[in-house]
KOLZAMAR-299947 format. One line per 10 residues: number of its first residue (from 1); their letters; for each residue x, y, z of C-alpha. Coordinates in Angstrom, 2 decimals, decimal comma, padded with zeros to 5 digits, always signed. Layout:
BEGIN
NUM> a> X/Y/Z  ...
END
This chain:
BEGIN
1> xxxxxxxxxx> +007,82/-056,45/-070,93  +005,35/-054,76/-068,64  +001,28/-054,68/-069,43  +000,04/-052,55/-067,15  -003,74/-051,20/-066,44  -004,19/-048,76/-063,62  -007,58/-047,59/-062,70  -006,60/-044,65/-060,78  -008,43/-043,74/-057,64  -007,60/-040,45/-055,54
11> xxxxxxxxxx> -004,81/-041,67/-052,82  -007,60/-039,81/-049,93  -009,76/-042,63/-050,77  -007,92/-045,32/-052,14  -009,35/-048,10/-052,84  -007,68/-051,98/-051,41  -004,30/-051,94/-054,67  -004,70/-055,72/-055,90  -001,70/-057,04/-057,99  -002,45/-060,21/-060,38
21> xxxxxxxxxx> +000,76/-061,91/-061,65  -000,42/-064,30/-064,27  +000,74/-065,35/-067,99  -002,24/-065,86/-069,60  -003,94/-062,61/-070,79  -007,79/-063,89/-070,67  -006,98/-064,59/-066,65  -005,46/-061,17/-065,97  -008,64/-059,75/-068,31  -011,02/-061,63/-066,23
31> xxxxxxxxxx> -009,48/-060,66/-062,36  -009,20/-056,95/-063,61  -013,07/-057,04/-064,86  -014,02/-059,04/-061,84  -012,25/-056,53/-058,63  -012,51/-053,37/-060,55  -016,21/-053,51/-060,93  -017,83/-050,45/-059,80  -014,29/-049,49/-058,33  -014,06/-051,94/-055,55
41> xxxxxxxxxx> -010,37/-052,40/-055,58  -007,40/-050,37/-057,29  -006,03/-053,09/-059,76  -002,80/-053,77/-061,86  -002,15/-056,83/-063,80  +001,44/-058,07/-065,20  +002,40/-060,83/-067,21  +005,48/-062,24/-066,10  +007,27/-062,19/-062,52  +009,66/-060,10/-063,29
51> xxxxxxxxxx> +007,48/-057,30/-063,85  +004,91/-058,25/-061,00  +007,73/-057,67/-058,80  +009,00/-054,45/-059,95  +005,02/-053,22/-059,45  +004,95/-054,71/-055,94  +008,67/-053,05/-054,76  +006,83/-049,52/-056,59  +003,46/-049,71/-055,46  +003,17/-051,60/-052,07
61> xxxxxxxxxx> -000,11/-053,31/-052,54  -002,41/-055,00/-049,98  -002,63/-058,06/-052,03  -000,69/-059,89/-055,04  -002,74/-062,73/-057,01  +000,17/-064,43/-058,48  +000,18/-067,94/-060,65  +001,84/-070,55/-059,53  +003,17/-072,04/-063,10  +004,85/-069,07/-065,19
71> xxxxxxxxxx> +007,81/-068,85/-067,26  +010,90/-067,09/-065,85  +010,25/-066,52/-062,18  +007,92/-069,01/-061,00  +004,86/-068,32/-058,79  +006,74/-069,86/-055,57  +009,82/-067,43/-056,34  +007,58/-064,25/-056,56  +006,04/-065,16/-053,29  +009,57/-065,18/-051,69
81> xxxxxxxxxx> +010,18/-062,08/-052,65  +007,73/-060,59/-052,02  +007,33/-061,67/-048,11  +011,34/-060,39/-047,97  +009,46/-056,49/-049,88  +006,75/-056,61/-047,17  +005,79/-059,78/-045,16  +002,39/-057,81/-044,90  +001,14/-057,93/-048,36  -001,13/-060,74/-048,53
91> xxxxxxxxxx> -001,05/-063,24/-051,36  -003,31/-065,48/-053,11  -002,10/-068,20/-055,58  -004,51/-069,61/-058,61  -003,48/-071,95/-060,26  -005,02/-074,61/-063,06  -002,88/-077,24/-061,73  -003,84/-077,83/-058,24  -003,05/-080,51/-056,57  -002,63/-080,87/-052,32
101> xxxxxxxxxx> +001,03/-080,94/-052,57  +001,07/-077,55/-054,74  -001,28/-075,67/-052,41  +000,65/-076,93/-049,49  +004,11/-076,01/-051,19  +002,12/-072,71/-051,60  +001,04/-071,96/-047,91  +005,06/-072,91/-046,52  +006,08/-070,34/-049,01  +003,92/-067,49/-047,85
111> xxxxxxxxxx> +000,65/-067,21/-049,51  -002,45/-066,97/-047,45  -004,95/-069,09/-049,68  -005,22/-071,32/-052,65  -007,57/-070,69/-055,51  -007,87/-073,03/-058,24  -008,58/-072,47/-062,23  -011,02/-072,35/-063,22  -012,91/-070,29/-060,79  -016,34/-068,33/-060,50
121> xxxxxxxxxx> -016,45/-064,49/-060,13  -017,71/-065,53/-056,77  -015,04/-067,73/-055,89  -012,09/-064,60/-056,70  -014,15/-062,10/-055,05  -014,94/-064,29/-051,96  -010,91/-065,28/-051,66  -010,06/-061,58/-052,24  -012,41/-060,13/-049,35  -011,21/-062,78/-047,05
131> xxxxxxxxxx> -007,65/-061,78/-047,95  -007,97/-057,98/-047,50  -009,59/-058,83/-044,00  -006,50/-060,28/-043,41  -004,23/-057,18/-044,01  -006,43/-055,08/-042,46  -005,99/-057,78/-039,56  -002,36/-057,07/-039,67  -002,27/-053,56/-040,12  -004,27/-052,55/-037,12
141> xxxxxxxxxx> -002,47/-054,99/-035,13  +000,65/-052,83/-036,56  -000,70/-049,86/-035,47  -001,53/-050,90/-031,75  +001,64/-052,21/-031,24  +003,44/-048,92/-032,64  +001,04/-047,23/-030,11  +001,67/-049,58/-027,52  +005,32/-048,89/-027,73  +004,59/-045,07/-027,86
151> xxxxxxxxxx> +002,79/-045,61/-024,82  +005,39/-047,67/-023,21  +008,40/-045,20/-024,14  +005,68/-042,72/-022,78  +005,77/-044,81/-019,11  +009,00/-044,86/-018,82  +009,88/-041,23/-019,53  +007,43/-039,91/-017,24  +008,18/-042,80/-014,56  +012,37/-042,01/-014,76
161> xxxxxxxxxx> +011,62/-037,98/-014,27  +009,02/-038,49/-011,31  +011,10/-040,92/-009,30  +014,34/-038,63/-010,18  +012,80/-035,39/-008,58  +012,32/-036,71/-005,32  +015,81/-038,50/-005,28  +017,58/-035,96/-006,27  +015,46/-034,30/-003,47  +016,67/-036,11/-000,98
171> xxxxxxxxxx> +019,90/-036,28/-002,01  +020,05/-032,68/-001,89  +018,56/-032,02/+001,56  +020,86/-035,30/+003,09  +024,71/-033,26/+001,09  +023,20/-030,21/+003,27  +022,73/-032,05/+006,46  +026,08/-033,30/+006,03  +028,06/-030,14/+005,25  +026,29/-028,44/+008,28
181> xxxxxxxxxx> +027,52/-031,49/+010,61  +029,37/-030,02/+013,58  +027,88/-026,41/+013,08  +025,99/-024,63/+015,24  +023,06/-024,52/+013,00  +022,71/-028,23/+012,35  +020,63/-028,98/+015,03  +018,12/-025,98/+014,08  +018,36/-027,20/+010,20  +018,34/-031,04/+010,84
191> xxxxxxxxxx> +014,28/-030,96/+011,89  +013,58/-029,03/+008,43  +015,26/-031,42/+006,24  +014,65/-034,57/+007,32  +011,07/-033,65/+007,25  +011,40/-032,45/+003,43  +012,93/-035,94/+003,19  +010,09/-037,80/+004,66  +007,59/-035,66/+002,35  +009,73/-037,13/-000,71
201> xxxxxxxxxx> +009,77/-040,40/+000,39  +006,01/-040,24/+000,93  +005,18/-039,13/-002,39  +007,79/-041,61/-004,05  +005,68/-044,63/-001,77  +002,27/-043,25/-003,30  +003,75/-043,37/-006,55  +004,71/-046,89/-006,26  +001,14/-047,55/-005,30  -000,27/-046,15/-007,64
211> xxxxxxxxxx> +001,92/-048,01/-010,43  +001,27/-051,45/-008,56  -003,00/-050,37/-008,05  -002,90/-049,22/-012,06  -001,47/-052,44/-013,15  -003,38/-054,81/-011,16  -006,86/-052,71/-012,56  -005,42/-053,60/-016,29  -004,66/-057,64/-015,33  -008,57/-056,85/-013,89
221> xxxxxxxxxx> -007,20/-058,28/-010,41  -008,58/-056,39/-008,93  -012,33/-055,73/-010,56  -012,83/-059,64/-011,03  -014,33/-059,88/-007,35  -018,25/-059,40/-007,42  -020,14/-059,13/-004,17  -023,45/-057,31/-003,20  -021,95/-054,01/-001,84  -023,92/-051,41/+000,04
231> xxxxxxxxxx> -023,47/-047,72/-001,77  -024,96/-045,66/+001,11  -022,58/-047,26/+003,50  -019,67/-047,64/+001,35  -019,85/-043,52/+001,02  -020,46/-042,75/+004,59  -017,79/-044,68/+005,77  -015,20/-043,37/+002,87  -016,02/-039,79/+003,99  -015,76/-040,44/+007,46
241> xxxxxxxxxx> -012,11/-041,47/+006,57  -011,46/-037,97/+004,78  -012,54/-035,95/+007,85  -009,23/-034,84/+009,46  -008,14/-033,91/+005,52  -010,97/-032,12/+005,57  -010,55/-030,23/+008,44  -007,26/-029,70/+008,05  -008,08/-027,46/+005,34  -011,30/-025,98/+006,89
251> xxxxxxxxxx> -013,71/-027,35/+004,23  -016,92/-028,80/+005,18  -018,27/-032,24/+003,82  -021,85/-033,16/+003,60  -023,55/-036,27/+002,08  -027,26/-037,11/+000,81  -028,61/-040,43/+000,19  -031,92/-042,61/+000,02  -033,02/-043,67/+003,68  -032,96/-047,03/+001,95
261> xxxxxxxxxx> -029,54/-048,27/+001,26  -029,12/-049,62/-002,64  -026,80/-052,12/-003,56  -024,32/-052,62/-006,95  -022,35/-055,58/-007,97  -018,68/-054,74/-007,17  -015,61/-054,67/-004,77  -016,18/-052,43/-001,87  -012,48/-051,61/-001,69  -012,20/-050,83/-005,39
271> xxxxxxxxxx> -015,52/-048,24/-005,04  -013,83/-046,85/-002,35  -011,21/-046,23/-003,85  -012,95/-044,40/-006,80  -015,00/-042,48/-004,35  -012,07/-041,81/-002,04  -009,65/-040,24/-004,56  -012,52/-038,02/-005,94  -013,45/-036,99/-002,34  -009,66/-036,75/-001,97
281> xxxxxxxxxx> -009,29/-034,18/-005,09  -012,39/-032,37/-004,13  -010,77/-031,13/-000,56  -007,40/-030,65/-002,29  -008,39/-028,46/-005,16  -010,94/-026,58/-002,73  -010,63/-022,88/-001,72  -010,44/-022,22/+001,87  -013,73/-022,55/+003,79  -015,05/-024,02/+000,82
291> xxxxxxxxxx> -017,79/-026,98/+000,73  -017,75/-030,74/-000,84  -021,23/-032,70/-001,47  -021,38/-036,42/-001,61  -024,66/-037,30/-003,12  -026,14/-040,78/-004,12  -029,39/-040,59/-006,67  -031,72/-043,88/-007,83  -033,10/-044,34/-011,52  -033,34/-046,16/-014,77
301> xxxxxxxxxx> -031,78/-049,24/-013,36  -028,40/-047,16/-011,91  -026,73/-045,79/-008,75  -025,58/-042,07/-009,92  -023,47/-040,48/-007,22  -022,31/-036,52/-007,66  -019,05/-035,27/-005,73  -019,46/-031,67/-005,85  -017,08/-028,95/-004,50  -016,42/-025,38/-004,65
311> xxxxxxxxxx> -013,01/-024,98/-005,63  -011,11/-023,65/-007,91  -012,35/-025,73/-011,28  -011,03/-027,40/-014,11  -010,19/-025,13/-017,44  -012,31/-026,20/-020,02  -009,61/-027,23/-022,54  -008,43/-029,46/-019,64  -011,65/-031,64/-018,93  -011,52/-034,17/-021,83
321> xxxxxxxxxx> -007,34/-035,43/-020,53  -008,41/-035,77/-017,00  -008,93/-039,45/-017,16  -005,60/-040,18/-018,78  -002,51/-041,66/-017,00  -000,50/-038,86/-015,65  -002,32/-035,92/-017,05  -002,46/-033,22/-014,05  -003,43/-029,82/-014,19  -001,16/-027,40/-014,69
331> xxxxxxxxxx> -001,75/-023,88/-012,74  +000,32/-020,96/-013,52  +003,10/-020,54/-010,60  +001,78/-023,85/-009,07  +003,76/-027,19/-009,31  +001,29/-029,80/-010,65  +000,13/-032,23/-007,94  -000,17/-036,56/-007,36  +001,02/-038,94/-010,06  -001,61/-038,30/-012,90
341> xxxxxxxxxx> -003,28/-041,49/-011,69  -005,81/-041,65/-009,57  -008,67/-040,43/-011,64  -007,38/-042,71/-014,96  -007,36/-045,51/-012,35  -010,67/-044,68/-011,19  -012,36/-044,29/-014,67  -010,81/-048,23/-015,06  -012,64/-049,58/-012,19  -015,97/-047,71/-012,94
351> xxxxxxxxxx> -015,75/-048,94/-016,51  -014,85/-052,66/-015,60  -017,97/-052,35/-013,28  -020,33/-051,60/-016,35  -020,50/-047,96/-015,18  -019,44/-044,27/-016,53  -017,49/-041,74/-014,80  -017,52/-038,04/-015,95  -016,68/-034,82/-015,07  -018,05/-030,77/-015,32
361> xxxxxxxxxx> -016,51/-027,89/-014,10  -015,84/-024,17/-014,58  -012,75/-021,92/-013,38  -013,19/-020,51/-009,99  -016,72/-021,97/-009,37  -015,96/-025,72/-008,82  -016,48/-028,88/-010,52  -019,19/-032,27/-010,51  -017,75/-035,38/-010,96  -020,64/-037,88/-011,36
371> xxxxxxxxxx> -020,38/-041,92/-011,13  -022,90/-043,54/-012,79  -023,08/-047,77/-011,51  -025,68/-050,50/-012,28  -027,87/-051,71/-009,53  -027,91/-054,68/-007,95  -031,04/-055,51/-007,74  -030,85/-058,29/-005,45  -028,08/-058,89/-002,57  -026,32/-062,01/-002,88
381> xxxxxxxxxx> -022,95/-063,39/-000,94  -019,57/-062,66/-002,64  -018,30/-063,76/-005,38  -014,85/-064,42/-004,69  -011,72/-063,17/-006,68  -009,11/-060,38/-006,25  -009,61/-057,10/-003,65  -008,87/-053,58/-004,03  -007,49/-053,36/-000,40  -004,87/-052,70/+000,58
391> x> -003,36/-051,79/-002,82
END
């Protein structure tokens, strides 16, 4: 026989579902009247096991209140089953025999606390809240590690296709050195390929580095050294080592800061590196004759440094996935550049350092990305701990 009341609320906005499993009608009358007040919790009551578990298999709740002495299908049994339904529905067990061994008999079983009869309104609501923390404890950590393993399929799709299209690269240009062995265009060939080779190779070794740098900024290797680094000089020395890039593709650089130096709390090879691969992008994704700007402001307790360039921008629908790991641009007719790493690996270190990193651009104007750092207001010696050199 099932006794059933349901006060419905709209499944949008549903309420915590609370199943109570008990024989005696005033108890069921009193949890129902006690969660259901001002339509706190979606409850159902039953009378026997039997029933309850019907309910549960039907309804899925996020808790089941279930006695532990009944007739039929004991309190211990219904547990059971229903940790083999769903191991995440969280159960309480009241009972008005309680004794250590009970409760204890209770917890092996499954349940997740021990209430005894008689209790207070109180009492039932403050076991119930705790309870429903708990499955919404379990649920998020559900739904991270279904994300997690999204993200991990994810890595490994993107990771098999970008080291295949260099292999098979190479592959391809080594079959045509070998079918043109002994032919008089070998030699004139042999130059061409090998070099298309090397250029594979290369951007399979930056990959790599990438992967390695990326994981050792999540295990915060790298970020946990601390030591009183000087911005001014960190910059000037970072775009001194992205001259002959520059040049190379006949783009000027130029860089403002304070005559006196400041000073944040951080790895100089990790801000380098952040500085570096946006200096890096800004010469890359520049037009021809075009112009980069490397400027370092003071105020409200921060370091705020601008890299500015005149290239060919960032499409607005683009701008909020250019953090994430391996999102690249894609340009019409244009094969999309680097691993998709850099600037997610960048936005890591900036945000391990207490800082912000974000970006503004427009199509065929150029784009700002701007750093934002704590100061260091007073030098001090390093700190020890990990390095972002040499990664």
């Amino acid at each position: 026989m099932v006794e059933a009341t349901v006060l419905a609320v709209p499944e949008a906005a549903r309420e915590p579902r609370v199943i109570v499993v008990d024989d005696d009608y005033a108890m069921r009358l009193s949890c129902r009247q006690i969660l259901s007040k001002n339509h706190e919790h979606e409850v159902e009551t039953f009378e026997d096991g039997a029933s309850g578990l019907e309910a549960v298999l039907a309804r899925r709740p996020d808790l089941v209140i279930v006695d532990l002495k009944m007739p039929g299908i004991s309190g211990l049994d219904v547990i059971a089953r229903v940790r083999e339904i769903d191991p995440d529905i969280v159960i309480v067990v009241i009972t008005g025999y309680p004794t250590i061994g009970s409760a204890v008999e209770a917890i092996k079983a499954g349940a997740f606390d021990f209430l005894p009869k008689p209790f207070t309104p109180d009492e039932l609501r403050l076991v119930v809240e705790r309870a429903l923390g708990r499955r919404r404890l379990l649920l998020e950590t559900h739904q991270l590690e279904l994300e997690r393993e999204l993200l991990r399929r994810r890595f490994v799709t993107f990771v098999t296709h970008q080291i295949k299209t260099p292999v098979a690269a190479i592959r391809q240009y080594l079959d045509v050195l070998r079918r043109l062995e002994g032919t008089a265009s070998a030699e004139e060939k042999r130059a061409e390929w090998l070099d298309r080779s090397v250029r594979c190779v290369d951007e399979l070794v930056h990959l790599v580095d990438d992967w390695l740098t990326l994981s050792r900024v999540e295990s915060r290797e790298l970020t946990s050294h601390r030591e009183s680094v000087a911005l001014g000089i960190t910059l000037r020395t970072m775009l001194e080592s992205c001259e002959i890039l520059a040049r190379a593709k006949g783009i000027s650089l130029e860089i403002d800061t304070p005559e006196e130096d400041v000073f944040v709390n951080g790895d100089v090879g990790c801000i380098g590196m952040v500085f570096s691969n946006l200096v890096e992008n800004a010469i890359k994704y520049n037009t021809p004759g075009g112009h980069v700007w490397v400027r370092l402001e003071v105020g409200s307790g921060e370091a705020a440094v601008s890299v500015v360039d005149t290239g060919i921008g960032i499409a607005e629908k683009d701008q909020p996935f250019v953090f994430d790991e391996f999102f690249r641009v894609r340009r019409e007719g244009d094969r999309p550049r680097g691993t998709g790493l850099g600037l997610a690996i960048a936005k890591r270190i900036v945000e391990e350092m207490g800082g912000v990193i974000e970006v503004t651009s427009r199509l065929g104007e150029g784009s700002t990305f701007r750093v934002r750092i704590p100061l260091r207001l007073e030098p001090s010696a390093g700190e020890g701990g990990g390095s972002c050199s040499g990664s």
